[in-house]
N, C-alpha and C positions, 0 to 999 in steps of 0.2 A: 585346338587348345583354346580356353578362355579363362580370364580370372573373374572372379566375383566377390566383392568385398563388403561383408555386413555386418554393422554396426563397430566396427572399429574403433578403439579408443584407446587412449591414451590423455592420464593427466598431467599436470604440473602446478605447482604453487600457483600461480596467477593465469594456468595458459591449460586448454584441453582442445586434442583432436579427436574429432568424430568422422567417422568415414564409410560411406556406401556408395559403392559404384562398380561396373562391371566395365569388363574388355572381351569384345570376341575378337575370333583369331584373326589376325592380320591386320588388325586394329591397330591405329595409335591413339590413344586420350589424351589429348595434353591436359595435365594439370597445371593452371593457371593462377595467378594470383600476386599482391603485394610482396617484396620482402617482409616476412614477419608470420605470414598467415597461415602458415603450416604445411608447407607444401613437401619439404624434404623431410621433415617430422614422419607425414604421410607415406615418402615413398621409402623411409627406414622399419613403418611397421610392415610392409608387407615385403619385404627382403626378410625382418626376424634380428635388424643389428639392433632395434630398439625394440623391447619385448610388450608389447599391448598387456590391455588389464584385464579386455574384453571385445569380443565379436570373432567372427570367422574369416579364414584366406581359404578361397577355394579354387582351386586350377583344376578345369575338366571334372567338376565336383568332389574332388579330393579335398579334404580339410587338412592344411599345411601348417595349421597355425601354431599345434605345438613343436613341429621341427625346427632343430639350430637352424641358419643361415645356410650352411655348406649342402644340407641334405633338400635344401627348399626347390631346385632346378630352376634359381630366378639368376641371371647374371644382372650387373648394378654395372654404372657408365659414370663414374661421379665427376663433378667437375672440374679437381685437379687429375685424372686418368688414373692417376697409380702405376702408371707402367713401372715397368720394372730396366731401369736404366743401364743395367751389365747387360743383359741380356739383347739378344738382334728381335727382329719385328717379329721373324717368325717365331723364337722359341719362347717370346712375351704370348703371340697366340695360342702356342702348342702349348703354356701350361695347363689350362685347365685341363684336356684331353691327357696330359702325362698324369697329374693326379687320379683321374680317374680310372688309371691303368688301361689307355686306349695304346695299342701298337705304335711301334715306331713309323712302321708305313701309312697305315691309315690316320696317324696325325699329320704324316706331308700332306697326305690325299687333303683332312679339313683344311690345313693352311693356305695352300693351293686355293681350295673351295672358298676361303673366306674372304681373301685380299681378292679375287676375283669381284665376289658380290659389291667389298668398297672401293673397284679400280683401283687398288693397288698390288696386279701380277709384277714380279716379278721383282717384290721387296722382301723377301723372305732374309735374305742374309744382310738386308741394313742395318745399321746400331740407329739404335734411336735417338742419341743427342746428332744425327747429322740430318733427321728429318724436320721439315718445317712442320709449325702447331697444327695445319690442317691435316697433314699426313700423320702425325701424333693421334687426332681425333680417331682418323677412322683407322688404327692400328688398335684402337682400347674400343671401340667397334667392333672390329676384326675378334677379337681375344673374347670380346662377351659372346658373339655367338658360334664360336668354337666350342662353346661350352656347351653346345645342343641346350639352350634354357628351355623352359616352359615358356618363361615370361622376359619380356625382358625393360629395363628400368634405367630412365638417362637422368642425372639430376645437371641441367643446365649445361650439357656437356662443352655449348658452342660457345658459353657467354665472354669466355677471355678473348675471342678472337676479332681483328677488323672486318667491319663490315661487310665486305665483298666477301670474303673468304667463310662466314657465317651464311652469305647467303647461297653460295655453291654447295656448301655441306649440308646444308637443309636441301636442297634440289634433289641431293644425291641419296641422302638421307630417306627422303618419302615414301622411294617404291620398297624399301628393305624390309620392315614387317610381313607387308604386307605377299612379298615375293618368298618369304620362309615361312610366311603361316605363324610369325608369332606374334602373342601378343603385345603391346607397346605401352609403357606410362611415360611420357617424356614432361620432364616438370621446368620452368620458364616464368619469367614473370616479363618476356615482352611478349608485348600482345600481336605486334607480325610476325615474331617466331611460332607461336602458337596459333596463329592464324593461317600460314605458311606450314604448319608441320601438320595441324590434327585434324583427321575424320572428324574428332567430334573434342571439345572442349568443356573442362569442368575447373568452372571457377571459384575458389579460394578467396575467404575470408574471413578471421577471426576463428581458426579451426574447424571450418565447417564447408562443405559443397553449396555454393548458393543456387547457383545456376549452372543446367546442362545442357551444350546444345550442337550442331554445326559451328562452321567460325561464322558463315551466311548466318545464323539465326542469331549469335550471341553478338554481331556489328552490327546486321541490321535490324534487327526485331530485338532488342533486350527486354528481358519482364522485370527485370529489378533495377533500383538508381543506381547500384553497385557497380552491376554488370556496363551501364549505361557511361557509367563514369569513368570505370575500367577501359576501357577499351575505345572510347574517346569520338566515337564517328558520328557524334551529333550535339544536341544541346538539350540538356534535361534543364527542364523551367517549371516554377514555380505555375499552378494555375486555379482559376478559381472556376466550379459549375454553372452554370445557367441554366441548362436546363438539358432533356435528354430522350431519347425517344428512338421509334426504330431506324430513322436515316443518321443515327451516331448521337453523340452529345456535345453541346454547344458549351463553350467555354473562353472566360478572358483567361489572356495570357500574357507575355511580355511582345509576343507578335500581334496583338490585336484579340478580335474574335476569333476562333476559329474550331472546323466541326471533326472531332475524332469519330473514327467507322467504327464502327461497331466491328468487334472479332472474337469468334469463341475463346482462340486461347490467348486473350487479353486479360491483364489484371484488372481488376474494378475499380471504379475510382470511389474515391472516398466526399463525401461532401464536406471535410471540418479540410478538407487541402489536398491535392492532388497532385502527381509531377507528368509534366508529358515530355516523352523523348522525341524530336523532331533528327532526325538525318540529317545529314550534310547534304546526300542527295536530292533531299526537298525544298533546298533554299538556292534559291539565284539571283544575283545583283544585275538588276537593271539602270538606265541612266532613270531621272524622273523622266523626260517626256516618253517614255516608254507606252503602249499599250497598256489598256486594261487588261488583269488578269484574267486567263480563262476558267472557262466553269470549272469545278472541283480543286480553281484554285484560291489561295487569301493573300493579300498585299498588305505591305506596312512601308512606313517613310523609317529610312536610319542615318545614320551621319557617320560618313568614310574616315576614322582617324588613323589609319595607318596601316601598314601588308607588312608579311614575313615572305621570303623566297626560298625555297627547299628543294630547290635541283626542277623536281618532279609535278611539284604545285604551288599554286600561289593563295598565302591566305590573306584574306581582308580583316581586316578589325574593325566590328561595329558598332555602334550605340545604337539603343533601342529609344524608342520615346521615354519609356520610364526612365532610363538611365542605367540599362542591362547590356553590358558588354556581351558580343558574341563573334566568334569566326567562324567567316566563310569559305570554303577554299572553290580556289577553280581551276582552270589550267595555267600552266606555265607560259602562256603566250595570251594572257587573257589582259585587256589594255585598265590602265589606273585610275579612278575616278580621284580628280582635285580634291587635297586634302581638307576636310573638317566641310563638305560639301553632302548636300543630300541626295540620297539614292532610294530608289523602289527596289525592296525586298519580298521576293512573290515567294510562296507556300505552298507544297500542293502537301493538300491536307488527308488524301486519300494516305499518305508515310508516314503520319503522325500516330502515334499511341501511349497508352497508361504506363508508367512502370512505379511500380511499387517501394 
């Protein structure tokens, strides 16, 4: 099974989604983006709850797009669940399969089948107000793919829950598509749950797909500021050309001089202003009596005004010589340079590139 979505649309008075993009089978895409940018807009037109003006829904080359909802074979995950609260976990799963006029036995058989895939045997007779939100999740889980979908579609399904408990149900989460062969839209606007959940991510903005990629290509390689800002794992700066040739192009920046490589599927820079995305991973704080940089790499002087502590890393805050705030993070054991004191900030310039 695979979907394929072409030119999809949908208006509104001040707001319009447009949509192309495909899933093969056992695929998740997450669809990424701001609150606001049309992401569950996106996953109501190809469910059919919100009726497009224009483009095609195809699963397995089937064109679905004028079928109701019920006839589409997509189940929907939305983020308050919809369970159904009289009802015990198993007969919340066995509905779809009763609807459908699937036998009484071989709806135990799926139930059995399905709380197995989300570890939860032998919850068939619980009521659902005595389960916790995480065992709620994957019971509205359980229930969408009882429903044998084609496709299947989560809008934000994890976002009510605390942290820890969001990050287990992603773990558990992963291998499920991809172990039933179906295809996945899971929609999110944090960028570690989408980073953590999708083979491949397509990000949302202003009604439209900007950038598609790996989460590897859309953190460390972004082509657009969007994407770059999105997702936060670097510093997009303002930069001006100097000049340019086949060992890359030379350019000032807030970091100094410094030479971008040349890459085929690099954006071009523009000569009236250009933006480079630098990594987290290409910057490192040195004391000043530090060594010179090595080759391929470029040094600047900054001034240490202050760190944040996040469990897991440490970030610095620093001034640039023009007066360009920037953070650096490092490890969580990594020692504090004296406040409002100067530091050598090395570059390797080989992770620097255009984004557009």
């Amino acid at each position: 099974m695979a979907i394929e979505i072409r030119g999809l649309r949908k208006s509104y008075e001040d707001f319009s989604v447009t949509l192309d993009l495909s899933v093969k089978e056992g695929e998740t895409l997450v669809l990424a983006g701001p609150s606001g940018c049309g992401k569950t807009t996106a996953l109501s037109l190809i469910a059919g709850i919100i009726q497009a003006e224009a483009g095609d829904i195809l699963i397995d080359g089937e064109d679905i797009g004028e079928l109701p909802p019920w006839k589409r074979s997509i189940s929907v995950v939305f983020q308050d669940l919809a369970l159904f609260p009289h009802l015990s976990a198993g007969k919340n799963i066995a509905y779809g399969p009763f609807i459908h006029g699937i036998s009484r036995a071989e709806r135990r058989r799926i139930v059995t089948e399905v709380l197995g895939i989300v570890k939860l045997s032998g919850y068939e007779n619980r009521r659902i107000d005595t389960l916790s939100g995480g065992e709620r999740q994957r019971v509205a889980i359980a229930r969408a793919l009882a429903a044998r979908p084609r496709a299947l579609l989560l809008d934000e399904p994890f976002s009510s829950l605390d942290a820890p408990l969001r990050r287990s149900l992603r773990e558990e989460f992963r291998l499920i598509p991809s172990r039933t062969a179906v295809p996945c839209i899971f929609v999110t606007h944090d960028r570690e749950e989408a980073a953590a959940l999708g083979d491949r991510i397509a990000l949302m903005s202003s009604g439209r797909i900007v950038e598609t990629g790996t989460p590897r290509e859309l953190f460390l390689s972004p082509k657009t500021e969007f994407g770059a800002r999105f997702f936060g794992a670097g510093l997009v700066l303002d930069c001006t050309i100097l000049e340019t040739g086949q060992n890359g192009t030379l350019v000032s920046s807030p970091l100094g001089k410094l030479r971008v490589p040349a890459a085929d599927d690099m954006p071009t820079w523009d000569p009236a202003g250009s933006l480079l995305f630098v990594p987290r991973d290409a910057l490192t704080v040195h004391p000043p009596a530090a060594a010179q940089p090595a080759s391929g790499e470029a040094a600047c002087t900054a001034v240490y005004r202050g760190s944040g502590f996040t469990g897991d890393r440490l970030s610095l805050e620093l001034e640039l010589p023009g007066g360009t705030l920037c953070t650096v993070e490092t490890g969580p054991r990594a020692g504090l340079p004296q406040k409002d004191s100067t530091v050598i900030l090395r570059i390797d310039e080989g992770l620097i590139r255009f984004v557009r």
